[in-house]
C-alpha positions as CSV (number, residue, x, y, z in Angstrom):
1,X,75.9,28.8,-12.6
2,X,73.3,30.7,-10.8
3,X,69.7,29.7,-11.5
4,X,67.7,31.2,-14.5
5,X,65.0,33.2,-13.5
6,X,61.7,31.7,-14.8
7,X,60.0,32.2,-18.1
8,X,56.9,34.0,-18.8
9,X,55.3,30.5,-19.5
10,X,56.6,28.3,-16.9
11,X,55.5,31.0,-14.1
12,X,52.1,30.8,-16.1
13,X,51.7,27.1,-16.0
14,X,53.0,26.9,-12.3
15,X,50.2,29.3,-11.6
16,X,47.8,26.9,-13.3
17,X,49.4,23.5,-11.2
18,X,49.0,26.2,-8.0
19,X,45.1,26.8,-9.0
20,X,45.0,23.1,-10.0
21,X,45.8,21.9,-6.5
22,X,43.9,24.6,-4.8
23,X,40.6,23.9,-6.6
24,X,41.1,19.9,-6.1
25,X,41.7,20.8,-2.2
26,X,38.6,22.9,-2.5
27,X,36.4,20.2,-4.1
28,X,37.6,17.6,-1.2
29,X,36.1,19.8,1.4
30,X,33.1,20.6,-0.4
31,X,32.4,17.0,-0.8
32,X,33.1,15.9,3.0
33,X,30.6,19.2,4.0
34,X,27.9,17.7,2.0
35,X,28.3,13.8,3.4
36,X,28.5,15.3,6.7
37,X,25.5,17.0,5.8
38,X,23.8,13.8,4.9
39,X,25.1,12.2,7.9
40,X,23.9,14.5,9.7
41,X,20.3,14.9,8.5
42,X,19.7,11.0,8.3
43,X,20.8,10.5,11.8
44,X,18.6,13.6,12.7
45,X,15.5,12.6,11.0
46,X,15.9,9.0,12.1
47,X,16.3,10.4,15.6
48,X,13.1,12.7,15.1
49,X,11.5,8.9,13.8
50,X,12.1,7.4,16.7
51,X,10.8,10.0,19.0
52,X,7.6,10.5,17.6
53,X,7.1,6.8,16.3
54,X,4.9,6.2,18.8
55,X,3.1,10.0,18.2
56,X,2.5,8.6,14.5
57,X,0.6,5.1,15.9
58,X,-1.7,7.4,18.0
59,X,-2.5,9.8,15.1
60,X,-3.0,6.9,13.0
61,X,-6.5,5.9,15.0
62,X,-9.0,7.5,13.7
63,X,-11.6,10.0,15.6
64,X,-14.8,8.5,14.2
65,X,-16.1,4.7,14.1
66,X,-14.9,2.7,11.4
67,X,-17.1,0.8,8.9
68,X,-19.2,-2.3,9.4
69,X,-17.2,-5.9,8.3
70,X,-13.9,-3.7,7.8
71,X,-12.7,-4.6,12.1
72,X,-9.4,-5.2,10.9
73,X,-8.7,-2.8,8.4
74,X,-9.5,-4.9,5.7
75,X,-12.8,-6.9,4.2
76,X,-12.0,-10.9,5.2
77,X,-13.8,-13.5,2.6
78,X,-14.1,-16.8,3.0
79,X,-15.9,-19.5,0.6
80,X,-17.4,-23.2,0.1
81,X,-19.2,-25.4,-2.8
82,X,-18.7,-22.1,-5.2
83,X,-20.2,-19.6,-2.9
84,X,-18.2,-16.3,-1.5
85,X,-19.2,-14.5,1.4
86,X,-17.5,-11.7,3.4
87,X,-17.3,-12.0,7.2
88,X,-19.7,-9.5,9.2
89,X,-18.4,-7.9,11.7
90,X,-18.3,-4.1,13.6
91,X,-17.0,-1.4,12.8
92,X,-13.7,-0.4,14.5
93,X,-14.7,2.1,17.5
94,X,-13.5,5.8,17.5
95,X,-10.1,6.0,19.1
96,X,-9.4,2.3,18.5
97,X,-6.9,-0.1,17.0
98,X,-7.7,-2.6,14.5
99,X,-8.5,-6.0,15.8
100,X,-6.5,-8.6,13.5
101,X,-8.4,-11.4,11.9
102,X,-8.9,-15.0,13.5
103,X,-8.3,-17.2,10.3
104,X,-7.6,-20.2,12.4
105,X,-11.4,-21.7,12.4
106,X,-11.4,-21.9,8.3
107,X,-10.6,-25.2,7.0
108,X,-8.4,-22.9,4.2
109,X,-4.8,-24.2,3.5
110,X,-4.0,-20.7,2.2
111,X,-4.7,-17.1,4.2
112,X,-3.9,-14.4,1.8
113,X,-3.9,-10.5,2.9
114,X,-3.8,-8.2,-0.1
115,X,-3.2,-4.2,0.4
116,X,-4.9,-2.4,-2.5
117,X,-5.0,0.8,-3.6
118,X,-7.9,1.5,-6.5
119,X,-5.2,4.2,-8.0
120,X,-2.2,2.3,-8.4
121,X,-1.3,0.7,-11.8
122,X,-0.1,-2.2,-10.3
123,X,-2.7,-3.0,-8.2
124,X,-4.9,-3.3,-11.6
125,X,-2.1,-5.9,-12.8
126,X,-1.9,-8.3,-10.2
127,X,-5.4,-8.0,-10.1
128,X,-6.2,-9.1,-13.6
129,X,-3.7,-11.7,-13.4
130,X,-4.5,-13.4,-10.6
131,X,-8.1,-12.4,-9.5
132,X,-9.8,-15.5,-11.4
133,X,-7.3,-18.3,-9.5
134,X,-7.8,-16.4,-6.1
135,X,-11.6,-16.4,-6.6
136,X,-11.4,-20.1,-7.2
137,X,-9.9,-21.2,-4.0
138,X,-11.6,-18.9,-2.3
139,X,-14.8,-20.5,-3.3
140,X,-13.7,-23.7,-2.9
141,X,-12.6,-23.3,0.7
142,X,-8.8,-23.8,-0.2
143,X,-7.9,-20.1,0.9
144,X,-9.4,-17.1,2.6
145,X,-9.0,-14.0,1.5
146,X,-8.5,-10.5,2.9
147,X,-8.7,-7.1,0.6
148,X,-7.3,-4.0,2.8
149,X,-7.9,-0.6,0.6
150,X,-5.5,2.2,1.5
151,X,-4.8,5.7,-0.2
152,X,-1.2,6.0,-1.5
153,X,-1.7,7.4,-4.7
154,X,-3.9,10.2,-4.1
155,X,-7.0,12.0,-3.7
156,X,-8.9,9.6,-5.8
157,X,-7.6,6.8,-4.3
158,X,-8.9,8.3,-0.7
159,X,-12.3,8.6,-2.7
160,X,-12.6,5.5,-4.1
161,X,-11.2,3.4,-0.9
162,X,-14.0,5.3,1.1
163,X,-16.5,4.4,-1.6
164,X,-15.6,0.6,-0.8
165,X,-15.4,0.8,2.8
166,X,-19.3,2.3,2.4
167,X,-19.9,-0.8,0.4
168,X,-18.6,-3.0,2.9
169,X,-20.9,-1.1,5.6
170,X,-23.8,-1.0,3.7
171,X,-24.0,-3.9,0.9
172,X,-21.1,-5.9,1.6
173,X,-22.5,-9.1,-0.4
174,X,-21.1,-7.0,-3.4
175,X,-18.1,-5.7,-2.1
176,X,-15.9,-9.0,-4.0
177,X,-17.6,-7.8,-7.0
178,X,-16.9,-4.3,-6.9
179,X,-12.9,-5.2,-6.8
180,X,-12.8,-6.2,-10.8
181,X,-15.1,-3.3,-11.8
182,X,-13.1,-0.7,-9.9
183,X,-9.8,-1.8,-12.0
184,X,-11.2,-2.3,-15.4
185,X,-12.5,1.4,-14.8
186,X,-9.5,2.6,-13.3
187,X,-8.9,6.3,-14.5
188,X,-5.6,7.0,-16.5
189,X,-2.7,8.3,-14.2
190,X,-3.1,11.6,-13.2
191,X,-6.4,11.5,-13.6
192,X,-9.6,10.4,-11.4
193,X,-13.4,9.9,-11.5
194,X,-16.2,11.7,-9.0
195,X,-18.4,9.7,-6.7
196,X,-21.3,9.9,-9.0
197,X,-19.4,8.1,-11.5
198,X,-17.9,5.2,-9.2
199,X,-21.6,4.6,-8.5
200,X,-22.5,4.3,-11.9
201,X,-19.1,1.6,-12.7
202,X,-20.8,-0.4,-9.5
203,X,-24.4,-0.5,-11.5
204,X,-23.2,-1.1,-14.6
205,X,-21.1,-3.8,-12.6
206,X,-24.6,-4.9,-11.6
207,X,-24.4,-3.4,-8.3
208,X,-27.8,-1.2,-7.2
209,X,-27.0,1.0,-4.5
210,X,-29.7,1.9,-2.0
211,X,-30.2,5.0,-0.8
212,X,-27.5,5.1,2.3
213,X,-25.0,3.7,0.5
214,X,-24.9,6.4,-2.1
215,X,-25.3,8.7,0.9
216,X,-21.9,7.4,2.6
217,X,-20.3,7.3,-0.8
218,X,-21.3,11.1,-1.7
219,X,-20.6,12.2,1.9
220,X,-16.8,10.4,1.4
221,X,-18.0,9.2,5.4
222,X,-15.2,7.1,5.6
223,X,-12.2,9.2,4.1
224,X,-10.5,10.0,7.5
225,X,-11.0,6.5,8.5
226,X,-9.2,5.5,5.0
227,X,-6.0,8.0,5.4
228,X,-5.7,6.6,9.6
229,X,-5.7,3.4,8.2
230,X,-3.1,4.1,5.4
231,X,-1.4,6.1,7.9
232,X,-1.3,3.0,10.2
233,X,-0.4,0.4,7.2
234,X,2.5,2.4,6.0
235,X,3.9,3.2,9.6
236,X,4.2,-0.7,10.5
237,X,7.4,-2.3,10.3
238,X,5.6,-5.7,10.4
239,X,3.9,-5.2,6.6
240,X,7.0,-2.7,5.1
241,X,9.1,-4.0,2.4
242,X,12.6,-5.4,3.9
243,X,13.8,-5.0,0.7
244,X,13.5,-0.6,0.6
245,X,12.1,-0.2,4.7
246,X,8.7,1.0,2.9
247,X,5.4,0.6,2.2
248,X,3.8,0.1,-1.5
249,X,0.9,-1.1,-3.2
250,X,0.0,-4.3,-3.8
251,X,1.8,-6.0,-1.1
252,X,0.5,-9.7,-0.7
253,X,1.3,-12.0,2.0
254,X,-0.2,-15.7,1.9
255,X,0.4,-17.3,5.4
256,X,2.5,-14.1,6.7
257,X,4.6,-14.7,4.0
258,X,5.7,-12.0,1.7
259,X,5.1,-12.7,-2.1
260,X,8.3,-10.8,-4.4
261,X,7.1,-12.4,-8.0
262,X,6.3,-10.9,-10.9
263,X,2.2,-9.3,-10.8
264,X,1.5,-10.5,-14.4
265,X,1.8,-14.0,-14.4
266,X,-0.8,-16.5,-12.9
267,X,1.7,-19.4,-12.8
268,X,4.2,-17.7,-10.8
269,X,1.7,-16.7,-8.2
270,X,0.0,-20.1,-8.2
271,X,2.9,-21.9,-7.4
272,X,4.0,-18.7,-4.5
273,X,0.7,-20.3,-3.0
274,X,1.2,-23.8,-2.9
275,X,4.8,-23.4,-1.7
276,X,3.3,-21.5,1.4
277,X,0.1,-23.9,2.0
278,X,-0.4,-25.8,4.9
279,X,-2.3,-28.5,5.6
280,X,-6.0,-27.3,5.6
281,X,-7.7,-26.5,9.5
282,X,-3.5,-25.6,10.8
């Protein structure tokens, strides 16, 4: 029996299984284009990375001197019988790389580095948790402490991290006090506050800024200084998060080590410290 020529509907839904097919097919090759697209691009921007990593390291240093008692990047304290001081030093020269703190002549058991940036949320966290116990050792000569500000969060971060860089060039016997004030008066996100009005925080704060510093904070003197040095920060491999390959604010170390715990609990960071201790003078 020759075969029946096909019905209306079954040509209809062989035309749909045909279109089926044909749009599945399509799909496949639309979705390998795109992964070799991404492929592509990564491998390309990582290749672009790697030839201009070490163009990034030189842009990074900045073009004018660097503040007084901020040589490494950051503000170095160290502390005994209750007292706090910062450790003078010069200001990084134009052109120049940070020179890394010497630690190893403090009898302190702990060395912690903290990156801050005056804009970030959780900056202000782990700064009201823990501030009180780090001020304690500190004082007592158990740890050293070193704050380094960098801009990540924006344009009022640069201003405010300049503002403390002045403070540390100019009055830097208040800069450990300025920390709290600047975090308790931290502007809601997406918002900021002008120079006039981070001087006034520091004098309510108890701070009485003399003539030059309220100069170098109304100039914003050291705002290139402060993006080089984020710019540097957030370029090295040694301080960026294993975890994502990036950078973020706060990142803590305590003896090189990195600290992953929670911001808001006291304990938690307490204990991250004497884990990492050594033996006081090592």
């Amino acid at each position: 029996m020759p075969p029946q020529p096909a019905t209306k509907n079954q040509r209809r839904a062989e035309a749909r299984e045909i279109a089926r097919l044909e749009r599945e097919q399509r799909q496949k090759r639309q979705r390998r284009t795109k992964v070799l697209v991404r492929v592509g691009a990564t491998v390309g921007v990582l290749a672009v990375l790697a030839a201009i990593g070490g163009g990034i390291w030189l842009s990074s240093r900045p073009d004018a001197p660097g503040p007084a008692n901020l040589l490494s990047g950051g503000a170095l304290f160290t502390g005994s019988n209750g007292e706090i001081s910062i450790v003078e030093t010069a200001g990084q020269a134009a052109g120049e790389d940070p020179t890394p703190s010497d630690t190893s002549s403090y009898d302190a058991s702990a060395n912690i580095v903290s990156y801050l940036d005056f804009g970030c949320e959780y900056c202000k966290a782990f700064e009201t948790t823990n501030a009180a116990q780090i001020e304690e050792l500190v004082a007592a000569g158990e740890a050293t402490l070193e704050v380094v500000p960098v801009a990540i969060t924006g344009p009022y971060a640069v201003r405010s991290a300049s503002a403390a860089s002045c403070l540390a060039a100019y009055q830097p016997e208040s800069f450990f006090d300025m920390l709290p004030a600047m975090y308790d008066n931290q502007p809601a996100e997406g918002t900021s506050l002008t120079n006039s009005e981070i001087l006034e925080i520091w004098r309510n704060a108890g701070i009485d800024p003399s003539t030059e510093l309220e100069s170098c904070v109304n100039d914003e003197r050291y705002a290139e200084w402060i993006q080089a040095n984020t710019e540097r920060v957030v370029n090295d491999p040694a301080i960026a998060n294993p975890a994502t390959g990036g950078f973020g604010t706060p990142t803590i170390f305590v003896n090189d080590i990195r600290y992953e715990g929670t911001l808001q609990d006291p304990a938690v960071f307490a204990q991250f410290i004497s884990d990492n201790s050594r033996p006081a003078g090592t």
